[in-house]
VOPAGU-2260 file (C-alpha; in pm, 1 decimal, decimal comma):
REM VOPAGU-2260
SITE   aa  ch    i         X         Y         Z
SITE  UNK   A    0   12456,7    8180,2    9989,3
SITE  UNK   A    1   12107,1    8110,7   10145,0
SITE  UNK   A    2   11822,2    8245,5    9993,6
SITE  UNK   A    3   11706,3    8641,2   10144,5
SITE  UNK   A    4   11387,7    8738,7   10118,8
SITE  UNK   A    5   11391,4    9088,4   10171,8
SITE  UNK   A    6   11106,8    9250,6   10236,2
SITE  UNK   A    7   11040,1    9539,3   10059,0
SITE  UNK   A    8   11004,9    9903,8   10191,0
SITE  UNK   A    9   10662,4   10052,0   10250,9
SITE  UNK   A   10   10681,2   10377,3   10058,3
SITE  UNK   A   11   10502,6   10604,9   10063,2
SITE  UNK   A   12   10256,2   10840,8    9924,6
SITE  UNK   A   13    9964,8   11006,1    9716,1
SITE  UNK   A   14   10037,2   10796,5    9345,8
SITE  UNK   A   15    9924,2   10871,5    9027,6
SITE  UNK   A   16    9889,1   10528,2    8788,8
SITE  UNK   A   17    9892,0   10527,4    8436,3
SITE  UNK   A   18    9832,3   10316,8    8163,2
SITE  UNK   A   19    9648,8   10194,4    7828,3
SITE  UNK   A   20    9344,1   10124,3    8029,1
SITE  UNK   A   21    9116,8   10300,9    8271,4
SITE  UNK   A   22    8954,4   10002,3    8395,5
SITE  UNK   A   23    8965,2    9969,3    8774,7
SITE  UNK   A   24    9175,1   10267,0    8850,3
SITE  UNK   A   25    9337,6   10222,8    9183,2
SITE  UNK   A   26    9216,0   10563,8    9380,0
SITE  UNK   A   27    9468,1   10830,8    9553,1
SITE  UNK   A   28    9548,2   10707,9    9932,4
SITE  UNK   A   29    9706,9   10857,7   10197,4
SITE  UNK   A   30   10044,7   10902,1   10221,3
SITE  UNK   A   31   10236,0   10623,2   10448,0
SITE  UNK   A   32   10578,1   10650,8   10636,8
SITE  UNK   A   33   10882,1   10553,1   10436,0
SITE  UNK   A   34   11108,7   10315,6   10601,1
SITE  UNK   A   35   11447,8   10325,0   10667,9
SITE  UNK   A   36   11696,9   10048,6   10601,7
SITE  UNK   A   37   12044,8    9972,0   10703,8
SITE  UNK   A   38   12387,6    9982,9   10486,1
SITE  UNK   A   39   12368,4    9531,1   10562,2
SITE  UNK   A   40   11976,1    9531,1   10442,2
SITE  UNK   A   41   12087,8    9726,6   10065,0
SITE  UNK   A   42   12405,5    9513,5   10094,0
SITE  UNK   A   43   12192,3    9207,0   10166,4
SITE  UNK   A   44   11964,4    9335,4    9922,2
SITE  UNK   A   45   12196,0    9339,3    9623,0
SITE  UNK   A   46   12367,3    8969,9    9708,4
SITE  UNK   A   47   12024,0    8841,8    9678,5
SITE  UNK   A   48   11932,9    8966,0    9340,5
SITE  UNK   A   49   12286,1    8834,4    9240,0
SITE  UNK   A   50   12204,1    8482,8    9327,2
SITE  UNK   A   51   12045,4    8207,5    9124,2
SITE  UNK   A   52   11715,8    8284,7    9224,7
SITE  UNK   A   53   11348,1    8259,3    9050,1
SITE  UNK   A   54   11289,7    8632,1    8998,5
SITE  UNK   A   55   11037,0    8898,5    8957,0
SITE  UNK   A   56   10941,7    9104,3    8646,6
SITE  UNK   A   57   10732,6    9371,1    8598,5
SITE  UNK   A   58   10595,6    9590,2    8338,7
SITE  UNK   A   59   10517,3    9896,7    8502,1
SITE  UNK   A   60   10333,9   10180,4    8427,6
SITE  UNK   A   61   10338,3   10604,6    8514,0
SITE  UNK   A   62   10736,4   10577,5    8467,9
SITE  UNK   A   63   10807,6   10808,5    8164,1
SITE  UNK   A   64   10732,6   11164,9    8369,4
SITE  UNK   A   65   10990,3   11392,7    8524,0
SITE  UNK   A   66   10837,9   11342,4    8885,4
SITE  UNK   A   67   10944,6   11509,8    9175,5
SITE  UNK   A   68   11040,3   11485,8    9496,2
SITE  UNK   A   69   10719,8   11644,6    9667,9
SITE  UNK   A   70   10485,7   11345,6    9535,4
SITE  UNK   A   71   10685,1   11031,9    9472,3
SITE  UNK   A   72   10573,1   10790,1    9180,0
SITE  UNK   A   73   10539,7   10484,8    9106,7
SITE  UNK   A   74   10956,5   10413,6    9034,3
SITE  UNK   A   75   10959,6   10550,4    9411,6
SITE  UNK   A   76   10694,6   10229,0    9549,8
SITE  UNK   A   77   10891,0    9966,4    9336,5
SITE  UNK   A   78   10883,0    9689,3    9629,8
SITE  UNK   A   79   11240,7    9646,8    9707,4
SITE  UNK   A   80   11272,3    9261,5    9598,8
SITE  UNK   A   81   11160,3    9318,0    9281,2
SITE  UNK   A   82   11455,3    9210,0    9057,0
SITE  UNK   A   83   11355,0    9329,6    8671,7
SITE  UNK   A   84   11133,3    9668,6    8568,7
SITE  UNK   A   85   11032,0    9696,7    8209,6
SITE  UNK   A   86   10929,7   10079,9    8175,1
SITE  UNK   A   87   10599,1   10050,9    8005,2
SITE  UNK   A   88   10519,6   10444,1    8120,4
SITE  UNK   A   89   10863,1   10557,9    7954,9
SITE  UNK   A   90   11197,5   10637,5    7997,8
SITE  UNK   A   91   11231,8   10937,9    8226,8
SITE  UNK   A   92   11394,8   11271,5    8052,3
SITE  UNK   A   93   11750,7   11274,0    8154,2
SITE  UNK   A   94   11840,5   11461,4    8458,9
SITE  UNK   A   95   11492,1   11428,9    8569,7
SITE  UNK   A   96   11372,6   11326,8    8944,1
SITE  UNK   A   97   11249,4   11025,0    8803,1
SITE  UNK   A   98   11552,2   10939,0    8530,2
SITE  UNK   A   99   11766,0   10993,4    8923,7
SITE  UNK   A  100   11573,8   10752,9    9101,7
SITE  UNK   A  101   11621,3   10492,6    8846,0
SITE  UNK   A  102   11976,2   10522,0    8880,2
SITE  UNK   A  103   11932,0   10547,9    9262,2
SITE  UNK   A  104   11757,4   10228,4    9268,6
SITE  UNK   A  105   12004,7   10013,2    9042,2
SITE  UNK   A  106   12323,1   10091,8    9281,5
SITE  UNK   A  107   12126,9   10121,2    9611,6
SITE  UNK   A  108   11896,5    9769,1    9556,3
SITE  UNK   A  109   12057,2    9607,6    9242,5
SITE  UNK   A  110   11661,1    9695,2    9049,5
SITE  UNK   A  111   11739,2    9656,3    8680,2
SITE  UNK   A  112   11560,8    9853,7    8463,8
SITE  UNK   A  113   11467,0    9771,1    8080,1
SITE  UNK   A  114   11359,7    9947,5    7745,1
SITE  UNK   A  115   11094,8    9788,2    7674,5
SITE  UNK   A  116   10950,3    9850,7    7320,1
SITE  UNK   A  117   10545,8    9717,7    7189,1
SITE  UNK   A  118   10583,3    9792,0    6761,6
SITE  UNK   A  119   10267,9    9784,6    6572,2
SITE  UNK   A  120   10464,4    9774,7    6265,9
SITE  UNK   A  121   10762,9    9874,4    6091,3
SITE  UNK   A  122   10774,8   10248,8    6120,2
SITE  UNK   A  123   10648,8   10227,6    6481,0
SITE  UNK   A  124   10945,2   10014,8    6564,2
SITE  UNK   A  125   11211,9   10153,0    6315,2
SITE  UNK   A  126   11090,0   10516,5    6273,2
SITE  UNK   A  127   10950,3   10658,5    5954,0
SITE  UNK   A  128   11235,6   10662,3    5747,6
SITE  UNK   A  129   11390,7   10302,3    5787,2
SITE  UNK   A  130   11094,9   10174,8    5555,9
SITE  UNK   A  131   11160,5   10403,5    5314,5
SITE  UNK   A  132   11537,8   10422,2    5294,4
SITE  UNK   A  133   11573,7   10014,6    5352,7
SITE  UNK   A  134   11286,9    9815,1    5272,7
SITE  UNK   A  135   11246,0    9657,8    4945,7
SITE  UNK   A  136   11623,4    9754,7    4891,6
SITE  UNK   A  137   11890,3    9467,1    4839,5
SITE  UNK   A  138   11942,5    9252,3    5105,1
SITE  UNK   A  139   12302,9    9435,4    5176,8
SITE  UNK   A  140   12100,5    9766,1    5198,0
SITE  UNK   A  141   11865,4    9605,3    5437,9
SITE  UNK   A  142   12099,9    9433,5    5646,4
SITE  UNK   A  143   12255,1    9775,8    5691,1
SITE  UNK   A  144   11957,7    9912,6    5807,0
SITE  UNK   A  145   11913,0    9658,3    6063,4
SITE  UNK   A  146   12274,7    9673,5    6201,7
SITE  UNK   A  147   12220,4   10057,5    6241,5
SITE  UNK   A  148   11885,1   10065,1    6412,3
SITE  UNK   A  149   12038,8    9752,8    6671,6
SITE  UNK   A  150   12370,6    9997,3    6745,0
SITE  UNK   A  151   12110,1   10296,4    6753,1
SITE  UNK   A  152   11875,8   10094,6    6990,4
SITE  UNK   A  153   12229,4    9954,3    7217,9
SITE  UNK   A  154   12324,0   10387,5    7223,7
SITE  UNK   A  155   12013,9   10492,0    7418,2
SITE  UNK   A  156   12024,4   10212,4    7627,5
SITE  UNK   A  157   12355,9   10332,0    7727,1
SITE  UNK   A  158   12264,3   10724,6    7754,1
SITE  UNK   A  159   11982,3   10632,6    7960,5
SITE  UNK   A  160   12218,2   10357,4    8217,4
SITE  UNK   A  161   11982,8   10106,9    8110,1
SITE  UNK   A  162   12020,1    9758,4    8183,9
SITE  UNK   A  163   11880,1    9628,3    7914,7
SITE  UNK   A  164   11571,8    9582,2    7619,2
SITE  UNK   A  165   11251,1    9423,2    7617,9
SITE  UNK   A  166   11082,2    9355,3    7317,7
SITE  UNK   A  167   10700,5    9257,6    7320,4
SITE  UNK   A  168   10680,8    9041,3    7010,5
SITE  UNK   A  169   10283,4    8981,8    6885,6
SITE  UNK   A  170   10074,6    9092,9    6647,1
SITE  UNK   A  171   10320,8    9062,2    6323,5
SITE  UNK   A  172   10680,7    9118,5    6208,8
SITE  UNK   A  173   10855,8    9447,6    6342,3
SITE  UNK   A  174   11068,9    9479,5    6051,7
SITE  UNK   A  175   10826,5    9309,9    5781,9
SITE  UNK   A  176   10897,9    8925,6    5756,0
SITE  UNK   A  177   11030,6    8688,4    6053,2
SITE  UNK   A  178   11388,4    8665,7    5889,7
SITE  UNK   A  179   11425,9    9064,3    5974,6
SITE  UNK   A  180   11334,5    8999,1    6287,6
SITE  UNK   A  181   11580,4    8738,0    6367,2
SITE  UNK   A  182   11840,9    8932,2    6168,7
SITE  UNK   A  183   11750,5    9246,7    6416,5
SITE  UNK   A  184   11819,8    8966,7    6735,4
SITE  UNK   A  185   12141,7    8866,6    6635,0
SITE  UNK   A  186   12245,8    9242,4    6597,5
SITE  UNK   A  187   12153,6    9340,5    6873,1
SITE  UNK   A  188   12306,0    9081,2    7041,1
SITE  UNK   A  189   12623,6    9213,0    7009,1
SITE  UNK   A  190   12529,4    9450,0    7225,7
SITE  UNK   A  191   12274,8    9306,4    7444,8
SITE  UNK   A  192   12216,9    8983,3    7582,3
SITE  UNK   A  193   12413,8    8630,1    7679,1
SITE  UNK   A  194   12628,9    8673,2    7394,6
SITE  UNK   A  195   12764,9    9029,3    7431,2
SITE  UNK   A  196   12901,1    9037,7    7727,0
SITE  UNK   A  197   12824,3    9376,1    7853,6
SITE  UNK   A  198   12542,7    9229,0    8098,8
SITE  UNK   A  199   12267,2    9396,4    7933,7
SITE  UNK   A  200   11966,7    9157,9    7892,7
SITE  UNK   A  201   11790,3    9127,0    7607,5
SITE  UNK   A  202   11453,5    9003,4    7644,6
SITE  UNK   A  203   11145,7    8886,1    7435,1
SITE  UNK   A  204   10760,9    8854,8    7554,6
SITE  UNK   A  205   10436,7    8755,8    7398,7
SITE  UNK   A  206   10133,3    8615,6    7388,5
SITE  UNK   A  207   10043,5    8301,8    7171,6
SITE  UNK   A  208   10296,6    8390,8    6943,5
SITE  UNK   A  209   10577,6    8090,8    6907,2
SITE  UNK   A  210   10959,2    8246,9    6897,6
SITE  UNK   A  211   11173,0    8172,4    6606,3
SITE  UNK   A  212   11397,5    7898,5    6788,6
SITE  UNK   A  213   11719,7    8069,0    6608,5
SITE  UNK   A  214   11647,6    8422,1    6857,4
SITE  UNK   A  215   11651,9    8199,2    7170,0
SITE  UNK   A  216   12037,2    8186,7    7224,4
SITE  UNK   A  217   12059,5    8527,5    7225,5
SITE  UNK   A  218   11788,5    8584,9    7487,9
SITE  UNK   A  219   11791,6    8598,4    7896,5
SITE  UNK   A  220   11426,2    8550,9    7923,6
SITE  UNK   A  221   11156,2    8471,7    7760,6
SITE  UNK   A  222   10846,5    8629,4    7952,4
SITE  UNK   A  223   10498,8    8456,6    7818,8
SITE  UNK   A  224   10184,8    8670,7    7890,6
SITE  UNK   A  225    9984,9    8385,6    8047,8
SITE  UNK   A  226    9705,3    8595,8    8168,4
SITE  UNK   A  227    9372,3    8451,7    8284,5
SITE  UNK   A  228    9086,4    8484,3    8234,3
SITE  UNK   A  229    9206,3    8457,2    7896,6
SITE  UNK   A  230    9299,4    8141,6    7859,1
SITE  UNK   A  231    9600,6    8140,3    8130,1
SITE  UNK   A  232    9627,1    7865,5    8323,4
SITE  UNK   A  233    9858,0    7679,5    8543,2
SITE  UNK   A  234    9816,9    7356,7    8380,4
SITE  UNK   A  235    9910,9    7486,4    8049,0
SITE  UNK   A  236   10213,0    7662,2    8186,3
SITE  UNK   A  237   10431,3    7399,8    8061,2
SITE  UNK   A  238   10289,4    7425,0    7689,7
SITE  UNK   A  239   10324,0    7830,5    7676,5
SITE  UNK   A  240   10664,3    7813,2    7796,7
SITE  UNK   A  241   10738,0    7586,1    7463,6
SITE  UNK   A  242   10646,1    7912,3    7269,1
SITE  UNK   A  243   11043,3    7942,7    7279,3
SITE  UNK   A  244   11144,4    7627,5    7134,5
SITE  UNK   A  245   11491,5    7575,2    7288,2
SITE  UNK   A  246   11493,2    7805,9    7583,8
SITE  UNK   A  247   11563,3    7640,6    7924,8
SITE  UNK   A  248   11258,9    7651,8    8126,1
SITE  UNK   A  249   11483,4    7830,7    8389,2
SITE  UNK   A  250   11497,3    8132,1    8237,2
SITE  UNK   A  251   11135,3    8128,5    8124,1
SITE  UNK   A  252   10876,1    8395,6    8313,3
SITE  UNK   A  253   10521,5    8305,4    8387,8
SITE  UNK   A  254   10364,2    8663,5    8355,7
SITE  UNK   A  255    9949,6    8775,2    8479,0
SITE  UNK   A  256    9760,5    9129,4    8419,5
SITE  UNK   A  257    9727,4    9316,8    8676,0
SITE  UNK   A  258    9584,4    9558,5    8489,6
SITE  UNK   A  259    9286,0    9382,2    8532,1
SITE  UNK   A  260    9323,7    9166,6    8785,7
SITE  UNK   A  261    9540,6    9350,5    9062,8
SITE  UNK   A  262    9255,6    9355,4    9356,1
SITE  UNK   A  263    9277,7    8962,0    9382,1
SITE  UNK   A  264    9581,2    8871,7    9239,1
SITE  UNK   A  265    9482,4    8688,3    8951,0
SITE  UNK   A  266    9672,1    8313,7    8929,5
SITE  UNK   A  267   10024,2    8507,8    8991,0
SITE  UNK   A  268   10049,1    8307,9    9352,1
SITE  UNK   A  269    9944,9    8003,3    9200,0
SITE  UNK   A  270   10238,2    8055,4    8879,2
SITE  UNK   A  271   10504,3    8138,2    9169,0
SITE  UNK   A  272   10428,6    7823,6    9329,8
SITE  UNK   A  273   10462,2    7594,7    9022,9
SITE  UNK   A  274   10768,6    7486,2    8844,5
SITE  UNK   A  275   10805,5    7268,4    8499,9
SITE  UNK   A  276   10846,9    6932,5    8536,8
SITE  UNK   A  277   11211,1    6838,9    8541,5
SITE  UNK   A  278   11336,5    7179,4    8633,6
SITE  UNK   A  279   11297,7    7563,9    8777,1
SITE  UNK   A  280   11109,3    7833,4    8591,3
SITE  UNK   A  281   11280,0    8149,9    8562,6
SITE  UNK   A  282   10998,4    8343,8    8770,4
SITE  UNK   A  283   10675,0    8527,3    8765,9
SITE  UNK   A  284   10581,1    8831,5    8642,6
SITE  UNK   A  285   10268,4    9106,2    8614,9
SITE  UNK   A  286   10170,0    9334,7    8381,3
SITE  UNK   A  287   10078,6    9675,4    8581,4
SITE  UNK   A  288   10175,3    9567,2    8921,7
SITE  UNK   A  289   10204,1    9884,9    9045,6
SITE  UNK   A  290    9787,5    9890,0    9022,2
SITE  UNK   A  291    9817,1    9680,2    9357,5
SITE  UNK   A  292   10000,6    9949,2    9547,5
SITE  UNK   A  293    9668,8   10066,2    9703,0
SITE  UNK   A  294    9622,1    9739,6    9893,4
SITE  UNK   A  295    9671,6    9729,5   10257,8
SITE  UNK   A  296    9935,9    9594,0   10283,3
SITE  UNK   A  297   10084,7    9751,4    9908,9
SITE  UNK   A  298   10182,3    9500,3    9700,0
SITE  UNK   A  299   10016,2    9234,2    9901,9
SITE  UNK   A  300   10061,8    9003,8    9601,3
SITE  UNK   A  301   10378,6    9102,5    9452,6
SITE  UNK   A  302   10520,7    8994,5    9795,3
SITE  UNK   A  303   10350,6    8727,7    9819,9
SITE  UNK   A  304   10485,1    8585,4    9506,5
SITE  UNK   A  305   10831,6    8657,8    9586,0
SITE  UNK   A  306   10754,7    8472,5    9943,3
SITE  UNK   A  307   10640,1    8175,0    9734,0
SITE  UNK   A  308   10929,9    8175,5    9497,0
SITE  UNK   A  309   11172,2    8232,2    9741,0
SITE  UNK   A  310   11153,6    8182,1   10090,8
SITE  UNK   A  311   11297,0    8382,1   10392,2
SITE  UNK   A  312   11542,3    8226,0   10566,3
SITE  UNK   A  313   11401,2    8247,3   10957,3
């Protein structure tokens, strides 16, 4: 079918943002008119996302809360077109407002929604007990461990109607040495992923830090954190993407931080309008786009990327 670019809802309302950083903290505003939209714009809507399209990905903050329906958060503002969320606030508690909306969202505009998990280590990653009970055991031992915590990781994804995991891979080896780590990725990609079937993603992220090339078959995307000013640019988009030796550029994400750079938009119209020589990048992405909501219009450039990416048939 022809490309759609549907243009997301304004929603509405007073918003609260959170994240690891108070640096230019987007202020209250008033609270706008929420739009309605036809049964043909969510069907429209969904056919879209189903498409082979470049796509966007977000890591968004001030999701983990029960919310309520008074004051509407930030899962409420999601621009409609958005195709992935990775819930850097939190999973919402079951049952919640928030944990409802979520599930609202995935039927109503085909939004997926990932776990998305940022270890600083072993125990923050496998709890406090999977050192201790697995590490420095045999290698059958440990391999046990690391089949458990995948099926344990695959269960909550499930209880929570997840579509999927995120896992932000920098800053050393979640389960102590890189071969646990790509033991971990094949697990879980029995559950998760290309290779399982289920239609869950399974997705990695970083920084500088090069992939093992034996995770990359298991993988949807690989999202690379190619934030400027910190040495993100567009000409070295087609280096960073190599930090997954293997993966097809067309399932490779160009991501910017809008954490700190939401009031301009950073390079993210610039990385939606580039694509790898031979070939189609996956899409773009932002970290804290929902710091941009305050613009007039909201989400000036998360639109605008989409726009670039994907044009609206006139």
């Amino acid at each position: 079918m022809n490309k759609l670019l549907i243009n997301a809802s304004i929603l509405a309302v007073s918003i609260s943002f959170f994240s690891c950083s108070k640096e230019n903290m987007p202020e209250n505003i008033p609270m706008k008119q929420v739009l309605q939209r036809s049964d043909d714009y969510y069907a429209n809507l969904r056919a879209y996302k189903k498409t082979d399209h470049q796509i966007f990905y977000g890591w968004f903050g001030g999701t983990g809360g029960e919310g309520n329906a008074e004051v509407p958060g930030v899962l409420d503002q999601i621009p409609d077109s958005v195709d992935i969320v990775s819930l850097w606030g939190g999973i919402p508690p079951m049952g919640s407002y928030n944990h409802n909306v979520i599930k609202n969202t995935q039927k109503l505009k085909g939004t997926r929604f990932l776990k998305v998990s940022f270890p600083q280590g072993v125990k923050d990653f496998a709890g406090p007990g999977f050192e201790d009970k697995y590490m420095g055991k045999s290698e059958a031992e440990l391999d046990t461990g690391i089949e458990l915590l995948a099926k344990s990781l695959s269960d909550t994804i499930n209880k929570f109607n997840l579509d999927g995991f995120d896992l932000d891979y920098e800053g050393g080896e979640i389960l102590g040495a890189q071969a646990n780590t790509i033991k971990f990725i094949k697990a879980v990609s029995k559950y998760l992923g290309p290779k399982s079937g289920t239609g869950k993603l399974l997705v990695m992220d970083s920084y500088v830090e090069v992939l093992p090339a034996e995770v990359v078959p298991y993988l949807d995307y690989y999202v690379v954190q190619a934030y400027s000013p910190q040495g993100g640019t567009v000409a070295k988009l087609q280096s960073r993407f190599g930090q997954a030796p293997g993966m097809p550029f067309s399932k490779c994400i160009a991501a910017e931080n809008f954490e700190a750079l939401w009031a301009t938009g950073g390079l993210l119209a610039a990385y939606a309008a580039w694509n790898p020589s031979g070939g189609r990048k996956g899409g773009v992405a932002a970290y804290h786009p929902e710091y941009e909501y305050p613009l007039n219009p909201d989400y000036k450039y998360t639109r605008q990327a989409i726009q670039i990416m994907n044009p609206a048939v006139r």
